[in-house]
N, C-alpha and C positions, 0 to 999 in steps of 0.2 A: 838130680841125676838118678836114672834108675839104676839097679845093682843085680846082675845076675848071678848067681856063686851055681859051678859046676860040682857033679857028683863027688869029683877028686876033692877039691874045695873044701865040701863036705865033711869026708871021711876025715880030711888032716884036721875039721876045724872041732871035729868029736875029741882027737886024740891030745892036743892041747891042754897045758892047765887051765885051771880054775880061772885065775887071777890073767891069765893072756888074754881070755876071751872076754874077762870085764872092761881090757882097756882096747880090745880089737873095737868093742862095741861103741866107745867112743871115739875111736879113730873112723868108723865107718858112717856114723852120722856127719861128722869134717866132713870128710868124702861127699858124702849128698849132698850137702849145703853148699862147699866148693872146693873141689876137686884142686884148686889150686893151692889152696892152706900149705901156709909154709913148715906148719907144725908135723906135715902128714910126711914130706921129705921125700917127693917124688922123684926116681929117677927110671930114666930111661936104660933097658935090660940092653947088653952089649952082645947077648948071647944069641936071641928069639929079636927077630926086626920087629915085629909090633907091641912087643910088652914094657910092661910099665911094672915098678913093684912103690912099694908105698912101708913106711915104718909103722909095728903096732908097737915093739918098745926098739932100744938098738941093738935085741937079737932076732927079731921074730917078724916077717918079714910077709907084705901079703903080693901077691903078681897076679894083673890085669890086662887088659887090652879093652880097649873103645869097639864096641861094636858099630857105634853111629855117635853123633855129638847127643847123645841125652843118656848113652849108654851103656853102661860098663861091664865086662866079664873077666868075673874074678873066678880062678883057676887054680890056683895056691895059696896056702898059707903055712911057712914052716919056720925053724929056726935059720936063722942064715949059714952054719955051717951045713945044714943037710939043703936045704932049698935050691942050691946050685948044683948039684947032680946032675 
């Protein structure tokens, strides 16, 4: 699976600890290999019709959408009390 992370993406994945982005980085490789991994705890956004969010621990939360079947665009990544704004 390829992985696109947007500018916003970006910016939130700078202001993150230390220790989130060592286990983001593990959660992201899951992802590549298979997007379906139970460990990743995909669900479907109630909010946005085509987004997806995905666990990096059970506060911190990253949100996606499929570009195409090989393709993913990640858009967010925040703590789950701010990330639902």
């Amino acid at each position: 699976m390829k992985i696109i992370k947007t500018g916003d993406f970006n910016r939130a994945f700078r202001q993150i600890p230390a220790d989130i982005k060592r286990l983001y980085t593990i959660q992201e490789r899951r992802f590549q290999d298979n997007w379906h991994d139970s460990r990743l705890h995909i669900k479907k956004n109630r909010e946005l019709a085509l987004a997806f969010s995905f666990r990096v621990t059970r506060r911190y939360r990253v949100f996606f959408y499929f570009q195409n079947e090989q393709t993913a665009v990640f858009f967010e990544i925040d703590h789950r009390k701010d990330v639902y704004r």
